[in-house]
LOPA-79304 format. One line per field, with one value per residue (C-alpha): residue in one letter; z, y, x; residue number from 1. Coordinates in steps of 0.2 Angstrom, whole numbers. Layout:
N
residuo c(A,...);
pz c(Z,...);
py c(Y,...);
px c(X,...);
num c(NUM,...);
//
This chain:
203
residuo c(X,X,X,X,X,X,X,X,X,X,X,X,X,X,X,X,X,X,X,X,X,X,X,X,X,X,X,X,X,X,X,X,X,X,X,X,X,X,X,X,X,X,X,X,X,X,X,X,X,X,X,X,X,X,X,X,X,X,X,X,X,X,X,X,X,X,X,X,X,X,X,X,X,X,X,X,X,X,X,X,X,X,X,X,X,X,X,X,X,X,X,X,X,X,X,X,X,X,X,X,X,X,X,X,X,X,X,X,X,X,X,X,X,X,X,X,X,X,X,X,X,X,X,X,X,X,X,X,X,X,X,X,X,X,X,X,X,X,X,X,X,X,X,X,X,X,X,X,X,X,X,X,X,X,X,X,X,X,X,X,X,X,X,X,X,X,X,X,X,X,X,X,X,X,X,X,X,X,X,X,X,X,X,X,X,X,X,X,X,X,X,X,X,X,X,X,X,X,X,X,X,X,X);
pz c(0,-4,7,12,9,15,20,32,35,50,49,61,53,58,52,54,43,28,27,26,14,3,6,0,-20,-18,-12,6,18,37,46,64,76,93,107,125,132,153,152,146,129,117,99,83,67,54,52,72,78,91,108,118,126,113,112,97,97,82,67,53,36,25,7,1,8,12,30,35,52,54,73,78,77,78,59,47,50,46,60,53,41,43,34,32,37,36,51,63,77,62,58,75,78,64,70,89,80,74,89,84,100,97,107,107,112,109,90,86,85,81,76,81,67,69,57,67,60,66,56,63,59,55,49,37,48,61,67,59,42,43,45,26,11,-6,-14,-32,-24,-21,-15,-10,-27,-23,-8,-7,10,7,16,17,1,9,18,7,-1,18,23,9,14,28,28,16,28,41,37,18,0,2,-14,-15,-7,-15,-2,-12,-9,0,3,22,34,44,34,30,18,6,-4,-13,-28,-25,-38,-38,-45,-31,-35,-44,-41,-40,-35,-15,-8,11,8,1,20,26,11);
py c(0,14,29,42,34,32,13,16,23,23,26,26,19,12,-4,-13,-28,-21,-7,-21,-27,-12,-13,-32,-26,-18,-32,-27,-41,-44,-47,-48,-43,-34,-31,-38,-50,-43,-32,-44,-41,-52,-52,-64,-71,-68,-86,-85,-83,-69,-76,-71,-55,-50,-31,-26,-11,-10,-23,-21,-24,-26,-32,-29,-16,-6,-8,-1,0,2,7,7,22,33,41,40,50,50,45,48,41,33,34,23,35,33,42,43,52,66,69,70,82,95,92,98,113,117,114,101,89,72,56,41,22,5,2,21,37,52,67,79,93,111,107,96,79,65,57,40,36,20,15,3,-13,-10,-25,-17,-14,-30,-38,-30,-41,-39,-21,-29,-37,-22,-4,15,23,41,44,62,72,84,101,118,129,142,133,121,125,130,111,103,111,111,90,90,100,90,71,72,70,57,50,44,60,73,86,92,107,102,104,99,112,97,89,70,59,56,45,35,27,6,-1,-22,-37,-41,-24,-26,-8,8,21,20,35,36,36,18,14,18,14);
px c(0,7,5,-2,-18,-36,-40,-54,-71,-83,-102,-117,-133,-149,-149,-131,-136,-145,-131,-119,-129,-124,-106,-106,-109,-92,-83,-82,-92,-93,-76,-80,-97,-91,-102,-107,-118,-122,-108,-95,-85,-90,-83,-90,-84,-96,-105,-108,-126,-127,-129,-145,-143,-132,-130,-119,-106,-99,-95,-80,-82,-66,-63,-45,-38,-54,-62,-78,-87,-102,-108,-128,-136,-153,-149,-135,-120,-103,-90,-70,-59,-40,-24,-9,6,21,29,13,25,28,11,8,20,14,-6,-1,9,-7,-16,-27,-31,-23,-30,-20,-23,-11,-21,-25,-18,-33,-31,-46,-48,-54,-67,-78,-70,-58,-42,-35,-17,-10,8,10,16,5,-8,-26,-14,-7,-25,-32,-31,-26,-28,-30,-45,-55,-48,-53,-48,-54,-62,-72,-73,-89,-85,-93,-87,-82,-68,-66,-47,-42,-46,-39,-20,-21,-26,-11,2,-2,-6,3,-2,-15,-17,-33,-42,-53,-57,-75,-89,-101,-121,-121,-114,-105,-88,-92,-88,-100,-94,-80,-74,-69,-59,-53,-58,-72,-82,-95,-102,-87,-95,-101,-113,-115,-133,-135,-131,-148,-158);
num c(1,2,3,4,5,6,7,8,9,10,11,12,13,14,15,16,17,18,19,20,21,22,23,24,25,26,27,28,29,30,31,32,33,34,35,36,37,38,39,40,41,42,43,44,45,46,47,48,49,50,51,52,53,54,55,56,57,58,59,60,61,62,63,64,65,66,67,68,69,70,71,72,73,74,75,76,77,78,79,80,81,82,83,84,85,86,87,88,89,90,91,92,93,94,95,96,97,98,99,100,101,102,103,104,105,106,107,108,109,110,111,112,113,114,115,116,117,118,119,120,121,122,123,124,125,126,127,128,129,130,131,132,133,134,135,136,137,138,139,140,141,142,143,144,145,146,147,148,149,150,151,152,153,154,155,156,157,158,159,160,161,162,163,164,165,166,167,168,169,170,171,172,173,174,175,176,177,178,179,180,181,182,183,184,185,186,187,188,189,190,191,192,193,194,195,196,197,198,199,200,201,202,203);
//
């Protein structure tokens, strides 16, 4: 994978199962269900039937090297998206220069932007990187971060002064007044459909 690059998305929808549903026509399917069962963590292959009690926190969807998640929620709305980096420590340095808040845990580095947005940050060997498949098999090939016009070129350099050139990312006017990624182009010999719309997830 060649970097910077946007692997990762994260939506809250309504309905978990028929928004994966979408995803599947772009070669992206179930990887692992993770919830709790009377407070205990509970995590599930995708052929496993939910125990009783079963509440669900959040479920991953990956095909090649894109990964979705997909959390429950009451309406559709767009979470943040992650990039493979290759000096996560140098990014972070240029995002705190800037004063953007940065959160940090043993699988994920966040960056909190002053637009309302998050970016997570992965380098290239780490363990959620290591876990994607095979890029030829399906693949974000333009992603598109919808923003408010006016701020539009202002975001855009700033994204690029701080995380890097990321190749595959189209900061885009927007009609909501809230960033979000609306939508993507998938490329890959698993995708039937190419281009993905954040609202196919609650249809």
């Amino acid at each position: 994978m060649n970097t910077p690059e946007v692997f990762h998305l994260h939506y809250h929808v309504p309905d978990v199962d028929a928004a994966a549903a979408a995803l599947s026509s772009f070669g992206i399917t179930p990887a692992a269900r993770f919830g709790s069962v009377e407070g205990e963590s509970v995590a599930l292959a995708p052929e496993e039937d939910e125990p009783s009690g079963f509440r669900l926190r959040l479920q991953t969807n990956r095909g090649g090297t894109a990964d979705v998640t997909l959390t429950p929620g009451p309406k559709l709305a767009f979470d943040h998206f992650g990039v493979v980096v290759e000096d996560v420590s140098a990014v972070v340095e240029r995002a705190t220069a800037r004063d953007w808040s940065v959160t940090e845990n043993e699988r994920r580095t966040f960056l909190v932007t002053p637009w309302g947005f998050r970016i997570e940050l992965q380098s290239p060997d780490s363990d959620l990187v290591s876990e994607l498949g095979d890029p030829n098999d399906c693949h974000f090939s333009e992603v598109s971060l919808g923003v408010p016009t006016e701020v539009r070129d202002r975001i855009d350099r700033t994204i690029r002064a701080v995380v890097g050139d990321v190749s595959n990312l189209c900061v885009v006017p927007g009609e909501a007044s809230k960033p979000a990624v609306t939508g993507a182009h998938l490329a890959g010999k698993n995708v039937e459909e190419q281009q993905f719309e954040m609202r196919l997830l609650a249809e």
